[in-house]
C-alpha positions as CSV (number, residue, x, y, z in Angstrom):
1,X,130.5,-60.1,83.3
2,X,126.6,-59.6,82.5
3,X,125.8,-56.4,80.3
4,X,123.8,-55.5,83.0
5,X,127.3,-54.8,85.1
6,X,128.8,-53.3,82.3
7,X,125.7,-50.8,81.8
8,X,125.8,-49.8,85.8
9,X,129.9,-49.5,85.5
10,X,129.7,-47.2,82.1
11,X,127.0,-45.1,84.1
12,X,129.2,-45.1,87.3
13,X,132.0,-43.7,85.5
14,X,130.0,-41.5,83.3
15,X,129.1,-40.1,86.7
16,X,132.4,-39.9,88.0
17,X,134.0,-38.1,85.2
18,X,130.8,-35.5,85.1
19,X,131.5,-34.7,88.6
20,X,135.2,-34.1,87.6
21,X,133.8,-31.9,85.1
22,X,132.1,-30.1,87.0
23,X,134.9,-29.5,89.6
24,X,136.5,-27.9,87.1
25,X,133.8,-25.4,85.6
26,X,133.4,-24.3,89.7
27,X,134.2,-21.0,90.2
28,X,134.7,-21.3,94.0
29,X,138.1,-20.8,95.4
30,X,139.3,-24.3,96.5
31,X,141.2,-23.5,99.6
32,X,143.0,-27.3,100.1
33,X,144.8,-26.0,96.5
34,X,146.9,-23.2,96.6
35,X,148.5,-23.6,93.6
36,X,145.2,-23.3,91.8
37,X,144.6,-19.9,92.8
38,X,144.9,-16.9,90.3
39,X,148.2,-15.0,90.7
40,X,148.5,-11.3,92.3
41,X,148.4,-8.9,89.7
42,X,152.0,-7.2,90.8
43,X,152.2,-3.5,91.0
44,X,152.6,-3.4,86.7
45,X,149.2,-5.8,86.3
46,X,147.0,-3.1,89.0
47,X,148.5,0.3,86.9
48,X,147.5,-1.5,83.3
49,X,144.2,-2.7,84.8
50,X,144.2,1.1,86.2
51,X,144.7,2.4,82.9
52,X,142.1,0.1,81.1
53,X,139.2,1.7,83.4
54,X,140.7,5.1,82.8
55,X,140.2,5.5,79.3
56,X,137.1,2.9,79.2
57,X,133.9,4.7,77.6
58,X,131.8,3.7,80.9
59,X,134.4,6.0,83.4
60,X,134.7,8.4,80.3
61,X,131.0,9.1,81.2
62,X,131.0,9.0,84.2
63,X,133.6,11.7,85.1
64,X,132.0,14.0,82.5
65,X,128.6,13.8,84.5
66,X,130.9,13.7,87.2
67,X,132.3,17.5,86.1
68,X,128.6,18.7,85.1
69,X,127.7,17.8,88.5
70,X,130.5,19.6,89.9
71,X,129.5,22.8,88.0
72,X,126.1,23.1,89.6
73,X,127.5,25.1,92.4
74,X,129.7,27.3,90.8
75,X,126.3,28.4,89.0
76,X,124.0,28.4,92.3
77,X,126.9,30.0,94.6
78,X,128.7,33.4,93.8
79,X,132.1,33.3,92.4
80,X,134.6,35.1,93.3
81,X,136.6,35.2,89.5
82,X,133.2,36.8,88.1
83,X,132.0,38.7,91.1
84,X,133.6,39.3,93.9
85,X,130.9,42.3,95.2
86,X,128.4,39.3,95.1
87,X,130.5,37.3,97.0
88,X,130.9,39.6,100.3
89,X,127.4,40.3,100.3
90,X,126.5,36.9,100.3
91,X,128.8,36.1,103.0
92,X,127.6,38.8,105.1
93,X,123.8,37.0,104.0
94,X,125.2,33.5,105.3
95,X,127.8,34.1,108.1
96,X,127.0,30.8,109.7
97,X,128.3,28.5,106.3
98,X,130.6,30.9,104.7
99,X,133.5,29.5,106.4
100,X,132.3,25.9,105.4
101,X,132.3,27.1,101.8
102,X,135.7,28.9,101.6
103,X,136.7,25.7,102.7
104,X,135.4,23.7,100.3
105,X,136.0,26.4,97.9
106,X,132.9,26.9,96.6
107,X,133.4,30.1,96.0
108,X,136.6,29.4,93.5
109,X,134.6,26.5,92.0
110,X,136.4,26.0,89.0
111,X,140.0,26.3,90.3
112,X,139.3,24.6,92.8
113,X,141.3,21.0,93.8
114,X,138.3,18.7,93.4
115,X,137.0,20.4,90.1
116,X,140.4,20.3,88.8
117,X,141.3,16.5,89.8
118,X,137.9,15.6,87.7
119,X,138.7,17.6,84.8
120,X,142.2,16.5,84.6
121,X,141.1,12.5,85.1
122,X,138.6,13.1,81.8
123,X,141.1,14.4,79.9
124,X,143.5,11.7,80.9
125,X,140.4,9.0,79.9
126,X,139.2,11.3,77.0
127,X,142.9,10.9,75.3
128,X,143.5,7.3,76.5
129,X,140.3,6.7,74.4
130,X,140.3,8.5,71.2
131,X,143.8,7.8,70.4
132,X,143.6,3.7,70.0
133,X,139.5,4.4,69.0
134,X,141.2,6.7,66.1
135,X,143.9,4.0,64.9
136,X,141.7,1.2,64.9
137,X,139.2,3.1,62.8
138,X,142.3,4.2,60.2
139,X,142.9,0.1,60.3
140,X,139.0,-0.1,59.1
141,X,139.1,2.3,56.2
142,X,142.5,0.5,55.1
143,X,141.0,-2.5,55.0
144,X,138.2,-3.9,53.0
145,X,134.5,-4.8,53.9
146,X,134.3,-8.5,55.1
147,X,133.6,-10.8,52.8
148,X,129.9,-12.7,52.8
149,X,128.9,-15.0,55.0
150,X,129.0,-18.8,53.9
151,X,124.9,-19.0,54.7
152,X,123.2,-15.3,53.6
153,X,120.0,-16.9,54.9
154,X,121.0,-16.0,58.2
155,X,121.5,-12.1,58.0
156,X,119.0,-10.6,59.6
157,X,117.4,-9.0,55.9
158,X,117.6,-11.5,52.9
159,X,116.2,-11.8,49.3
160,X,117.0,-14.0,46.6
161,X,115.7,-14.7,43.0
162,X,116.2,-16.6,39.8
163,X,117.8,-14.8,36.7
164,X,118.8,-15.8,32.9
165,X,121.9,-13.4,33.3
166,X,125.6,-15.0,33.3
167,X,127.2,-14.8,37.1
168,X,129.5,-12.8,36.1
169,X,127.2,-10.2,34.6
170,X,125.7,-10.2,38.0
171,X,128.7,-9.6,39.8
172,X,129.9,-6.6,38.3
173,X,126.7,-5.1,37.9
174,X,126.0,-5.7,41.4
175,X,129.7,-4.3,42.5
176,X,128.5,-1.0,40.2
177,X,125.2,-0.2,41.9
178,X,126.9,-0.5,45.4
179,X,129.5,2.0,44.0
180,X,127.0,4.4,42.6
181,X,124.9,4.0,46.3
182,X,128.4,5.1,47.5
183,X,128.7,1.9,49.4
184,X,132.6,0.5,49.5
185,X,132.7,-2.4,47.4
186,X,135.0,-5.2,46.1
187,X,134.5,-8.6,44.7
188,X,135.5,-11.3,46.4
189,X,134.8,-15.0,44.4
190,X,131.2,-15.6,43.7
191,X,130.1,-12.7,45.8
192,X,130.1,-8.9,46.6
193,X,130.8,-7.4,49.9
194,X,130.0,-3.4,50.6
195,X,130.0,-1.6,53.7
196,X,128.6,2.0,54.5
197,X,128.1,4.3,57.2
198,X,131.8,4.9,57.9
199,X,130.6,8.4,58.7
200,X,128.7,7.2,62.1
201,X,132.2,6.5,63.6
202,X,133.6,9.1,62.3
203,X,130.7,11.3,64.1
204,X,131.3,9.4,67.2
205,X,135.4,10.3,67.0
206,X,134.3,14.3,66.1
207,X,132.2,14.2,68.9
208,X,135.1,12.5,71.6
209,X,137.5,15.1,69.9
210,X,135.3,18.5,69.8
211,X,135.0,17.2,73.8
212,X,138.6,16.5,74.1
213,X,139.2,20.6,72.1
214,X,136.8,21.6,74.6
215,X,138.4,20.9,77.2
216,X,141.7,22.3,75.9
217,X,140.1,25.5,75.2
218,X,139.2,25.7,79.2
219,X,142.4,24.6,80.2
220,X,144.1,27.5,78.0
221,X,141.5,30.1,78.8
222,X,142.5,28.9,82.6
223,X,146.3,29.6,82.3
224,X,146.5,32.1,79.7
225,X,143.4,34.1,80.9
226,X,142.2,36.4,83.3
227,X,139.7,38.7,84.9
228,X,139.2,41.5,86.8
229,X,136.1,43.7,88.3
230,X,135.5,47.3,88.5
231,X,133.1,49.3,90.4
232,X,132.3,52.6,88.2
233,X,130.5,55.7,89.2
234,X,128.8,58.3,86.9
235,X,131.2,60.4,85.3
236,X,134.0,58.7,86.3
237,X,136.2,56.3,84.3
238,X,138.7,53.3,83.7
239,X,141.9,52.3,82.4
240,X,142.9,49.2,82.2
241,X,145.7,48.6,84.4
242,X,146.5,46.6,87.5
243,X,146.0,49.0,90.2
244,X,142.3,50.5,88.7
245,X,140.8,47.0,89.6
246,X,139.0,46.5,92.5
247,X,140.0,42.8,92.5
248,X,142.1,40.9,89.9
249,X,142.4,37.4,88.8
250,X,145.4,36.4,86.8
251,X,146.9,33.0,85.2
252,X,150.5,31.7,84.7
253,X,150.7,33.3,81.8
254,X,148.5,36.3,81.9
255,X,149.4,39.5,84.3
256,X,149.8,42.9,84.4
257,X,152.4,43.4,81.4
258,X,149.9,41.3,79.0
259,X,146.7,43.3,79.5
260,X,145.4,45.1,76.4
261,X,145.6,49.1,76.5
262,X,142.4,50.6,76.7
263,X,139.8,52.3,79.2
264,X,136.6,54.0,79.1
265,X,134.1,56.6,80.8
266,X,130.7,56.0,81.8
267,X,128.9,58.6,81.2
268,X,125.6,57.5,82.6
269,X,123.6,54.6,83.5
270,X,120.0,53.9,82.7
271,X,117.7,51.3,84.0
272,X,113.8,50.4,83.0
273,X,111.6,48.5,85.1
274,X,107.9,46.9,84.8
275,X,105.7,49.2,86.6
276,X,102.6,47.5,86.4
277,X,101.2,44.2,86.7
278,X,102.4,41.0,88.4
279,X,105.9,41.4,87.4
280,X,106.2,45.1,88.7
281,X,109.8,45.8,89.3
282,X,110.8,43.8,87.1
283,X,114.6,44.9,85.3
284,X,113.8,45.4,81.8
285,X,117.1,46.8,80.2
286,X,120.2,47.6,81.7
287,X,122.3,50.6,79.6
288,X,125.6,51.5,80.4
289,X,126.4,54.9,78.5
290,X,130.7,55.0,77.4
291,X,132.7,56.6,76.0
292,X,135.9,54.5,75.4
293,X,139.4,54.6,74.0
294,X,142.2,52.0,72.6
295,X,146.0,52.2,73.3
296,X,147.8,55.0,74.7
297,X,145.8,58.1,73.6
298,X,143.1,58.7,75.4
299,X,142.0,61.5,73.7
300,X,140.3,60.1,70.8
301,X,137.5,58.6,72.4
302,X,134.2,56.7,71.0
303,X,130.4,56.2,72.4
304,X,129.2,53.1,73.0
305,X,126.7,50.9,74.9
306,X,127.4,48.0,77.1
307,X,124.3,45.9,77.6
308,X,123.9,42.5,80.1
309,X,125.1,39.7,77.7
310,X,126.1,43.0,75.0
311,X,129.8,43.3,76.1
312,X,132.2,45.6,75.1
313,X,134.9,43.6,72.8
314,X,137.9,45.7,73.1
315,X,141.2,44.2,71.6
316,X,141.1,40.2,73.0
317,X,139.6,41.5,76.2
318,X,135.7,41.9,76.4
319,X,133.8,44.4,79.3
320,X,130.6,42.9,80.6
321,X,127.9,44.9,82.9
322,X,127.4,42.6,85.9
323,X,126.1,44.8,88.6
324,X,124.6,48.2,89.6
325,X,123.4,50.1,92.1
326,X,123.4,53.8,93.8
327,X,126.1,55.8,95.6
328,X,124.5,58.6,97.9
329,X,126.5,61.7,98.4
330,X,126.9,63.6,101.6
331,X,128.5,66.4,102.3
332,X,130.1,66.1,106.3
333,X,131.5,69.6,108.2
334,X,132.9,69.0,111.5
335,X,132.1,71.9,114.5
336,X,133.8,74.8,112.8
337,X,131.6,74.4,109.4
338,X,134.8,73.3,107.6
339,X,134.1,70.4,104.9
340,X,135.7,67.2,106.2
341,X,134.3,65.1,103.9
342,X,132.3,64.9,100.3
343,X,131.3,63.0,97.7
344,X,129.3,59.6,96.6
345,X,130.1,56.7,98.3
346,X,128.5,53.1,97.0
347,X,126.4,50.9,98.4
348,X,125.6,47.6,98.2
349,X,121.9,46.2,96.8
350,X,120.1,43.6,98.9
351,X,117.0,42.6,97.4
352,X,115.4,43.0,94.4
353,X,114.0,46.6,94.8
354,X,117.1,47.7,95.6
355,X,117.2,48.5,99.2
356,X,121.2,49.2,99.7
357,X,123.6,49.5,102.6
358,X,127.1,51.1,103.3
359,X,129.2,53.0,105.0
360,X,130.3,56.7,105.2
361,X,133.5,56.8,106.4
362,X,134.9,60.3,107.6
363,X,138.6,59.3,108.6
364,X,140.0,63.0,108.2
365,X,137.6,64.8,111.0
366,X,140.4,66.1,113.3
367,X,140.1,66.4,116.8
368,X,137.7,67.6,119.3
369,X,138.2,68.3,123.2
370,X,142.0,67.6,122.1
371,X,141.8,64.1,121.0
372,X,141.8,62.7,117.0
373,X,138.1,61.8,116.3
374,X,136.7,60.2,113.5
375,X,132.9,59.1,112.4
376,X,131.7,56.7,111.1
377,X,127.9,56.6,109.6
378,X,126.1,53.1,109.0
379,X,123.5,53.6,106.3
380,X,120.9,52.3,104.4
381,X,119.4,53.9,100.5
382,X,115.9,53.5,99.8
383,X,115.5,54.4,96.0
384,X,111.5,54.2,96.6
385,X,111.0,54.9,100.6
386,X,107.9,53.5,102.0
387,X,105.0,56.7,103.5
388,X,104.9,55.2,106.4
389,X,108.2,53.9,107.4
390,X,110.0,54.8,110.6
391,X,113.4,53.5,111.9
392,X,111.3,51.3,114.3
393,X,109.7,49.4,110.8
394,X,112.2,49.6,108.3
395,X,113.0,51.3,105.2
396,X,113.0,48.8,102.9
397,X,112.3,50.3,99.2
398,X,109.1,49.5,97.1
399,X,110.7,50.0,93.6
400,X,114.0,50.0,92.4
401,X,114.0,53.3,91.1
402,X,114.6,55.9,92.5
403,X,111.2,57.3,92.7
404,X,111.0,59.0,96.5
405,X,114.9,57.9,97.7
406,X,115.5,58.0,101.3
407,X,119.0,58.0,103.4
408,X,118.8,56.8,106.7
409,X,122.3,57.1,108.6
410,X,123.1,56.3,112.0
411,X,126.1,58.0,113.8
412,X,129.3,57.0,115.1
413,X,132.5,58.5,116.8
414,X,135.8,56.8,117.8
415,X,138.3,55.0,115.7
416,X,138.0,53.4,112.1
417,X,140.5,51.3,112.6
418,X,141.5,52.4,109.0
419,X,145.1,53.4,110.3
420,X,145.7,49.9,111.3
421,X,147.1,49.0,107.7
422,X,144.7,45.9,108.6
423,X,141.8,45.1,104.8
424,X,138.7,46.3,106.0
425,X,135.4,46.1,104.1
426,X,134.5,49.3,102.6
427,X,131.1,49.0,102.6
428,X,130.6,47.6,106.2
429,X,131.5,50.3,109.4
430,X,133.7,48.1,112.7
431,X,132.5,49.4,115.9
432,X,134.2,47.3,117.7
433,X,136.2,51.1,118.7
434,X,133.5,53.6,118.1
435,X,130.3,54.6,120.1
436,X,127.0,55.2,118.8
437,X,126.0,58.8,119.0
438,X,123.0,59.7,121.3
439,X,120.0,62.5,120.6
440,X,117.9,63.1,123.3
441,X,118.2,59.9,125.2
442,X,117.9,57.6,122.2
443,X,120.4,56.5,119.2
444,X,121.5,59.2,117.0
445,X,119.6,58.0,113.5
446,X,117.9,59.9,110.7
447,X,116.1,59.7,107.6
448,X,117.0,62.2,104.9
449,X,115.4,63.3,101.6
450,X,118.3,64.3,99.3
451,X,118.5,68.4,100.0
452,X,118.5,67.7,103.4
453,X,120.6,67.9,106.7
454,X,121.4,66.5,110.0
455,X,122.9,68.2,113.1
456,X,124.5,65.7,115.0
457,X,124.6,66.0,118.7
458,X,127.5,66.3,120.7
459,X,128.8,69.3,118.7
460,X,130.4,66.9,115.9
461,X,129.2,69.2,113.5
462,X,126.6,68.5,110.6
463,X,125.9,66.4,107.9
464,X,124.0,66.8,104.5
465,X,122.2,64.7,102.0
466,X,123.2,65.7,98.6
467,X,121.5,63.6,96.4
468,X,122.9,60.4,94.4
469,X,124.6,58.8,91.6
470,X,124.4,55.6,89.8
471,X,127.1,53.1,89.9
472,X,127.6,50.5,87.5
473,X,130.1,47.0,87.8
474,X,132.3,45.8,85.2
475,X,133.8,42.4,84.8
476,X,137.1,42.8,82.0
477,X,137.5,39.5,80.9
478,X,140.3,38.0,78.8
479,X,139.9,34.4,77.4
480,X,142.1,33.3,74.4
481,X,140.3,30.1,74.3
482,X,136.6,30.6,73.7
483,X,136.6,30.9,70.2
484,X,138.1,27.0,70.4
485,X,136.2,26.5,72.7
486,X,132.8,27.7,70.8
487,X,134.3,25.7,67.4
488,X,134.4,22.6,69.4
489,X,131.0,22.9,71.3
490,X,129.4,22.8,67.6
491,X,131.5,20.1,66.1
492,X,130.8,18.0,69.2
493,X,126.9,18.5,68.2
494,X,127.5,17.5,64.4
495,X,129.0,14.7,65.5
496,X,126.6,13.8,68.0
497,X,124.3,14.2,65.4
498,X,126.2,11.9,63.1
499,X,126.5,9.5,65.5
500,X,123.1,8.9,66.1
501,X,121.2,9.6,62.6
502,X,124.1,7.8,60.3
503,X,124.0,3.9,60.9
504,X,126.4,1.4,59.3
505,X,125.8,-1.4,57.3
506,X,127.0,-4.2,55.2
507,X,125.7,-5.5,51.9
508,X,126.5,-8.7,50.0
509,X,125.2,-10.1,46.9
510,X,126.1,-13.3,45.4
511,X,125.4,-15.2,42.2
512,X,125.9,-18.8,41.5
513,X,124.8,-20.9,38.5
514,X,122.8,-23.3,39.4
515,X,121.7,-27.5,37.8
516,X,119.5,-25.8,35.2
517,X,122.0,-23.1,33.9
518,X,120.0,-20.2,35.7
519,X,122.0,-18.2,38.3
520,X,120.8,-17.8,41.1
521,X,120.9,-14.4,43.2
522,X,121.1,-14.0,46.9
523,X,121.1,-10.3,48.7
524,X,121.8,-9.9,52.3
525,X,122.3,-6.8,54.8
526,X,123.1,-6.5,58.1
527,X,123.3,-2.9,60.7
528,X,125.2,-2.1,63.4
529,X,121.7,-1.1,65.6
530,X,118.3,-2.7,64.8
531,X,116.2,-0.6,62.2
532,X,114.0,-1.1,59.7
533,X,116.0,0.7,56.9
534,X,118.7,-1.7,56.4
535,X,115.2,-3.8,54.6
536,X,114.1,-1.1,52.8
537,X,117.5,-0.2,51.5
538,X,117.7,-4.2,50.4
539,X,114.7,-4.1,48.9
540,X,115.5,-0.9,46.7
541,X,119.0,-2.3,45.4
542,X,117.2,-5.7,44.6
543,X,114.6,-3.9,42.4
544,X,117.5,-1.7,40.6
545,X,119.5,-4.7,40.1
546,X,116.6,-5.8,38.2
547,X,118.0,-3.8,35.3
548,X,120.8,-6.2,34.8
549,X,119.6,-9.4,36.5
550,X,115.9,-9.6,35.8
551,X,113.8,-11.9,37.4
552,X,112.6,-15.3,35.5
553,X,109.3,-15.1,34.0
554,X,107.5,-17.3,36.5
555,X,108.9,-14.7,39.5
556,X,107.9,-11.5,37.6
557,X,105.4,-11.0,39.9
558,X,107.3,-10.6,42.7
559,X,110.8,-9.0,41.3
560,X,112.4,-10.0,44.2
561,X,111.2,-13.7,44.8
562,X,111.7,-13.7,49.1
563,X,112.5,-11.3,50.9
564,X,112.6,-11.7,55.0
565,X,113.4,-9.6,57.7
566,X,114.2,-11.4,60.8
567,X,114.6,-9.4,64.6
568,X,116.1,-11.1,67.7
C-alpha cells in the first residue's frame, strides 16, 4: 500500500471518529435511542429541585420585591385594620369597584391570602438560605486561608524583589505584618497565606438575618397584636374595653382579656391651617387635648397631647390621631314642642376643606295621625359656607375651618329601618321606606346658621341648629413586635453596609533562595470584586516589609522591584 492510501485512510478515519465525537457532544434528543434519554426526576427529584429554587438567592429576591410590590396597595387603598371610617367613605366614593376590591381584599391587604402566601414562601426561602450560607461560613473561619498559588505571577496584583535577608527571616516577618494588618495568617512551606474581609460575609449573613428578624417581628405583631378605632367627641371620653370600639381587630392571641387598662378624655381638639398663599388650607398641626388615666382608677388623671405621628404610649399599647372632623348638634321637637331628640351627631369629611355629610336620625318621634313615625334628616356641614351658595349650586366649604359653618338638612318621614336588628350605616339615611318631606310644592331642604331653626311642614314639628363640636378618631394599637422589628430594620442596614464597603481578600508572600544565595521575594493579592485597593494594600505591605527584607542595592530605587496590576 502507497503512503498516499495510508494518508487518505488515516484522514478517513480521523473523520469518522470526529463525527463520532461529535455525536456525542450533541445535545439533541436522539429519538431512535430511548435508553439514552435522561431519567424522570420521580416525585423525591421534583420536591429537592423544588427546594433548591426555594431557598436560591435569585427567588429569595424575587419574592421580597414580590412582597414590596404587594404592599403598594395596602398604602394607596384604605385599610380596614387602621381605618375603617376611611374605608366606608371610600366605598361610598367607588361603588362601582368596591365589590371587586373586597374581593380581592384590598382592603385587608396584609392578611390577606395572596400577601400571606408571599410572605410565608420568603421566609421559607429566607431560612432555607441562611441556615447552610451560615454553616459553610463557620466551616471558613475553622479553616485556614488557602495556601499560595504554585505561579504568584498570575494573581491579578503582583510584586517581587531581591533581598540579602535569610528565607526564613522573611517568612516570619512577613507572617507578623499580616498579623499586625489583622489579616489571618499561617505559614505554610516557603510561603505565607492571609485572608481578610471575613466581615463582608458576615455583613451579608446580618443583613439575610435582620430580614429573616424582620419578618418574625411582623408575623408576631400579626398574631399577638391588635387594633381597634374610636370615634371621640369633645368632652367625651374612652376606656379601653371591647365594647367602647367602634370596630376591633384582634389576633390568635390577643383579645378582649389581654388589653391593657386605661382610657382617656378629650378635652378639646385644635386645628391650624395655612390661610394665605398657594397652600391655603393647608393642615398645619393637629392637637388632640387629653386627659388620660392607667388601670382601674380613673380618678387620678393626667394632661397630655396626642399629635399625627406623636402617639400616646400607654402601657404596650400606643393611641394615634388618625382622623377628625365636626359633629353638628340639633335639637328636634315633634308637634307638641316636646324634645325628641338632641345632641351632636358626626359627620363624615369629603374633601380637603372639609365639606361633611351625615345623618340625623330621630328614631324615638312617636306617632302622628295614630301611626309610629320617625325622621330621618340627610345633611351636609359646611365649616366655611360659600355667600352665594344655594341648594341648587352646592354648599361645598371654602376652608376647613369653621369660619361661617352652614347645616343644610333635608327632611324625611317613614321608617328607619333601625328596628330591623339589620347593621345600618350610621352616617348614611335608607329611604328605601321614608318619603321626602315637601314645602310649598318643592322638597323640604334648608340651610341653617348655628342659632337657627326650621319648621318643618306637615305639622312634624321643628328642628333647631345648635351649633357644633369637634370630633377627633383614634386608632389603639398594640404590637409586641416593633421594637424587633425596628432592631432588625437597622442591623439589616449595617450589614448592608458591610456587605458592600468591606471586601475580602487574600495575600501571599513567598521567599526562596535563589543560585546566588539572595532570596528572592514574591507578593501577591487577590479580591473577591475588582478594585483597585487590593494594589494599593500590596504596595503598602511591600514597602513595610522593607524593614525586615530590604531591597538589594541595585533595586533601591524602586523598593518594590515590579509591581503589576492586571484586570480581565
Amino acid at each position: 500500500m502507497s503512503n498516499t492510501d495510508t494518508g487518505t485512510g488515516a484522514k478517513a478515519q480521523q473523520q469518522l471518529d470526529d463525527e463520532a465525537a461529535a455525536e456525542r457532544l450533541s445535545t439533541a434528543p436522539v429519538e431512535e435511542r430511548p435508553e439514552d434519554t435522561v431519567p424522570a426526576l420521580g416525585v423525591v427529584g421534583w420536591l429537592r429541585w423544588t427546594w433548591r429554587q426555594l431557598t436560591s438567592m435569585r427567588v429569595a429576591l424575587i419574592l421580597l420585591f414580590l412582597l414590596s410590590l404587594a404592599a403598594v396597595p395596602g398604602s394607596l387603598i384604605p385599610q380596614t385594620s387602621s381605618n375603617a371610617l376611611r374605608v366606608q367613605q371610600w366605598k361610598a366614593a367607588h361603588s362601582t369597584v368596591a365589590p371587586l376590591y373586597e374581593k380581592l381584599q384590598l382592603f385587608d391587604v396584609y392578611s390577606s391570602v395572596w400577601f400571606s402566601a408571599i410572605y410565608i414562601l420568603l421566609f421559607v426561602s429566607l431560612a432555607g438560605c441562611i441556615v447552610p450560607r451560615s454553616w459553610q461560613f463557620v466551616g471558613v473561619l475553622r479553616s485556614r486561608p488557602p495556601a499560595a498559588p504554585r505561579n504568584l505571577t498570575r494573581m491579578p496584583v503582583y510584586a517581587t524583589w531581591r533581598t540579602d535577608a535569610a528565607a526564613a527571616d522573611v517568612t516570619a516577618a512577613a507572617e507578623r505584618l499580616l498579623g499586625r494588618r489583622r489579616f489571618r495568617a499561617h505559614t505554610a512551606g516557603d510561603a505565607v497565606a492571609s485572608e481578610k474581609g471575613y466581615l463582608r460575609e458576615v455583613g451579608n449573613l446580618l443583613f439575610h438575618i435582620s430580614l429573616f428578624g424582620l419578618l418574625i417581628a411582623m408575623a408576631w405583631g400579626s398574631v399577638a397584636g391588635g387594633q381597634g378605632g374610636k370615634l371621640v367627641l369633645e368632652g367625651q371620653g374612652f376606656s379601653n374595653t371591647m365594647t367602647q370600639y367602634d370596630d376591633f381587630n384582634g389576633a390568635a392571641f390577643y383579645g378582649a382579656d389581654d388589653l391593657d387598662a386605661f382610657g382617656f378624655k378629650l378635652d378639646g381638639f385644635s386645628a391650624t391651617y395655612q390661610t394665605k398663599g398657594d397652600q391655603l388650607g393647608t393642615p398645619r398641626d393637629f392637637t388632640a387635648h387629653i386627659r388620660y388615666w392607667t388601670g382601674t382608677d380613673n380618678s387620678k388623671l393626667r394632661k397630655g397631647t396626642i399629635k399625627v405621628n406623636e402617639p400616646l404610649e400607654v402601657a404596650d399599647s400606643k393611641v394615634y390621631l388618625i382622623g377628625h372632623g365636626y359633629s353638628p348638634v340639633v335639637t328636634v321637637r315633634n308637634a307638641k314642642g316636646e324634645v325628641v331628640f338632641q345632641g351632636p351627631t358626626p359627620f363624615l369629611p369629603q374633601d380637603n376643606n372639609l365639606t361633611s355629610t351625615g345623618a340625623i336620625k330621630v328614631g324615638d318621634y312617636g306617632t302622628k295621625d295614630g301611626k309610629k313615625v320617625q325622621l330621618g334628616f340627610s345633611g351636609i356641614f359646611s365649616p366655611t359656607a360659600p355667600v352665594s351658595a344655594s341648594m341648587a349650586t352646592g354648599w361645598n366649604s371654602l376652608f376647613p375651618a369653621a369660619a361661617d359653618p352652614k347645616l343644610i338638612i333635608t327632611a324625611y318621614a317613614g321608617d328607619l329601618g333601625t328596628d330591623a336588628g339589620l347593621p345600618q350605616n350610621v352616617y348614611q339615611l335608607d329611604i328605601a321606606h321614608m318619603k321626602q318631606l315637601s314645602q310649598d310644592g318643592n322638597k323640604a331642604a334648608v340651610a341653617l346658621k348655628p342659632g337657627q331653626g326650621w319648621t318643618l311642614p306637615d305639622g312634624y314639628g321643628t328642628i333647631s341648629f345648635d351649633g357644633y363640636q369637634q370630633w377627633a378618631s383614634f386608632n389603639i394599637a398594640h404590637r409586641p413586635g416593633n421594637s424587633v422589628a425596628l432592631g432588625s430594620a437597622a442591623l439589616a442596614v449595617l450589614g448592608l453596609i458591610g456587605s458592600l464597603l468591606i471586601q475580602r481578600r487574600r495575600i501571599w508572600v513567598r521567599a526562596t533562595e535563589a543560585e546566588d544565595g539572595t532570596t528572592v521575594v514574591e507578593m501577591a493579592g487577590l479580591a473577591r470584586s475588582e478594585s483597585a485597593r487590593i494594589a494599593e494594600e500590596l504596595a503598602d505591605l511591600a514597602v513595610a516589609l522593607q524593614d525586615d527584607a530590604p531591597a538589594l542595592p541595585e533595586e533601591s530605587e524602586t523598593p518594590v522591584n515590579e509591581l503589576t496590576e492586571k484586570r480581565g
